[in-house]
Structures are given as C-alpha cells and as structure tokens.
C-alpha positions in Angstrom: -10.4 15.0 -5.6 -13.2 16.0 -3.2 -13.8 19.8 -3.0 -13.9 19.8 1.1 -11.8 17.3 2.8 -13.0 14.3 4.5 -14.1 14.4 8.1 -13.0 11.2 10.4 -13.8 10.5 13.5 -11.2 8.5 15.2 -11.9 6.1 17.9 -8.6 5.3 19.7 -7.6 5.6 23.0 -3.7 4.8 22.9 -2.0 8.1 22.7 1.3 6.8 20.6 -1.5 5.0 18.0 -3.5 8.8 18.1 0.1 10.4 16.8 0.9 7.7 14.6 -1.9 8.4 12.7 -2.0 12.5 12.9 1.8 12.4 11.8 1.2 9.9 8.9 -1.8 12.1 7.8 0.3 15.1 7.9 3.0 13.4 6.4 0.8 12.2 3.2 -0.1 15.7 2.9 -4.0 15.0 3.0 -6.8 17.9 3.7 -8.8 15.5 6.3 -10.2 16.8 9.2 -9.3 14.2 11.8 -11.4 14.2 15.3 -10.9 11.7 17.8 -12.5 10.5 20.5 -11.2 7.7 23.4 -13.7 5.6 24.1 -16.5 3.7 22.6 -19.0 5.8 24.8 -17.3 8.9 23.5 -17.7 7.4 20.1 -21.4 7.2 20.1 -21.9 10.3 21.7 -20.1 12.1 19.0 -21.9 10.6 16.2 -25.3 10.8 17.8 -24.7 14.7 18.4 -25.5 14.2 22.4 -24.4 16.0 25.3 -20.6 17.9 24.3 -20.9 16.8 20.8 -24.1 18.1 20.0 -22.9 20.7 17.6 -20.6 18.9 15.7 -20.7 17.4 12.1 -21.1 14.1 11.5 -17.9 12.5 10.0 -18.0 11.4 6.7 -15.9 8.4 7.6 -15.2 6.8 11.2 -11.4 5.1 11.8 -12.3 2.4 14.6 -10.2 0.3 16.9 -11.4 -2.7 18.5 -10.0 -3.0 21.8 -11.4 0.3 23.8 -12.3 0.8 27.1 -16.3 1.3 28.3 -17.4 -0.1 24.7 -15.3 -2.2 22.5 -15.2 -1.5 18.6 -17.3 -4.3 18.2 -20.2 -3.0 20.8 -19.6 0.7 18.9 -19.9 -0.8 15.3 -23.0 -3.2 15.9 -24.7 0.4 17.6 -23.6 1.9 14.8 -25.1 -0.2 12.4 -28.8 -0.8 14.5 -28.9 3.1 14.0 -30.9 4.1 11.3 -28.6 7.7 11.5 -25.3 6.2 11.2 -26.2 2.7 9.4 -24.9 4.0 5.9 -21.8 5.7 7.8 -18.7 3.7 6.6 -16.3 2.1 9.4 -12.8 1.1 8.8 -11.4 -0.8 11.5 -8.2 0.3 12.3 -6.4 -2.4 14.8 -2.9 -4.0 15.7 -5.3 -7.2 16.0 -4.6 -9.9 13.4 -6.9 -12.7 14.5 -8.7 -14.1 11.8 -11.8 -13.9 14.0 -11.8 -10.0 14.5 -11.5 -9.7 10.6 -14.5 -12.2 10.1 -16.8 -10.5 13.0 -15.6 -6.9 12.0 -17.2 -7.2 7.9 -20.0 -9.6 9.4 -21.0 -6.6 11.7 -20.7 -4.2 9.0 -17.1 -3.0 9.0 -16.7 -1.1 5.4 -12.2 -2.2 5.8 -9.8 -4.0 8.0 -6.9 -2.3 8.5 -4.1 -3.6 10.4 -1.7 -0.8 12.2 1.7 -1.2 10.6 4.4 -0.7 12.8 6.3 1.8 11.1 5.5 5.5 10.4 6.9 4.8 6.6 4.7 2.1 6.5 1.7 3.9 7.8 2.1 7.1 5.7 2.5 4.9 2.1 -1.3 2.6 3.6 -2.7 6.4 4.5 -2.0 7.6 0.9 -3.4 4.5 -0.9 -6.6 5.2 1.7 -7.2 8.9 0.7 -6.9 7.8 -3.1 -9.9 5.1 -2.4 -12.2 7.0 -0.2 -11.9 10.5 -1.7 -12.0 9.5 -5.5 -12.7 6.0 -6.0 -15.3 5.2 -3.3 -18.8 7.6 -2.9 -19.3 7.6 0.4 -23.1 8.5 1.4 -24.1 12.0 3.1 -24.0 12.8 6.3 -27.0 13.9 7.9 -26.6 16.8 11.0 
C-alpha cells in the first residue's frame, strides 16, 4: 500500500451524496484524505490553488459528479484537461447518471472511471474498497505538482 494516503478532492454538492461517501470511506477503513468542494467553480479554484485554496495540496485523485451548479462536471473536466497543471490529474466520475451518453462524453473528455452511485451504503462501501485496492496499489497515479 501507499505510505501516505491518497488525497481526493470531491466535487459534489448534494449533502446526503457528501455523507454517503465519507461514511462508506470510513466504513472501508481507508487512510484517504477526502476534501470536497460544491461547485464546479469551487472545483477549479481548488486545484488551480486560487483565491481560498491557494495553500492547499493538489489532490492526487479528483471524485467528480456531473450535474453541479455554476459549472457542470463536464465544463470542470474539459478545464481540467486544457490545463497543462492538472491534465495528467486522474478524474473518476462519480454520478447517479446512467445515460449511455454521459459515460461516452465523460472517457471522450478524459474521465480516468465511471462510476455510478449505488444506492445503498453496503453497496457503496464493498465499490470504495475495490477503488482503494486499484488506485493505491494497482494503478500509479502521476505527481502532483503544488
């Protein structure tokens, strides 16, 4: 396993989605350090290190959902991924969305995963486990830089 945990940023503005995934991280026992932001402005603030967020690290991994208020997932990802600072940065797109459209634009804009939100906490918790596994000792994930 990874000698420091993994840093996420979160992009989620439903408060009951926000818990579901703190609980089923906690649950799964996992070292993460979650952050999370609530909008898609917020978003790129964070990672670009502006204004509030100037100090802070950039995460090694960013959990995305698509439907946000100022800037969608999509308009955060494609900013993301015109930015030669965050490019690299991997982006899982975390979504109740099942439209075969949002899967398809999500990898075509340079989504790393598609994740679908399960519904239950159970559910949730066993899909968080089997994500620690891949991105903190399968996958190599690339620096961060700031």
């Amino acid at each position: 396993m990874m000698s420091e945990p993994l840093e996420l940023l979160l992009v989620e503005d439903n408060e009951d989605d926000i818990i579901l995934v703190e609980e089923a991280f906690a649950e799964a026992k996992l070292m993460n350090v979650i952050f999370t932001v609530r909008d898609g402005d917020e978003a790129l603030a964070y990672l670009r290190q502006e204004g509030l967020y100037k100090h802070m690290r950039r995460p090694g991994l960013v959990l995305l959902d698509i439907n946000m208020p100022k800037k969608s997932g999509f308009e955060v990802l494609q900013a993301m991924k015109a930015d030669p600072r965050l490019q690299l940065m991997p982006v899982i797109i975390l979504t109740t969305s099942d439209r075969e459209d949002d899967v398809v634009r999500s990898y075509a804009d340079g989504a790393s995963s598609y994740i679908r939100k399960p519904i239950s906490l159970a559910q949730f918790a066993e899909a968080v486990k089997g994500f620690e596994v891949y991105w903190t000792m399968v996958s190599r994930v690339p620096p961060t830089k700031g």
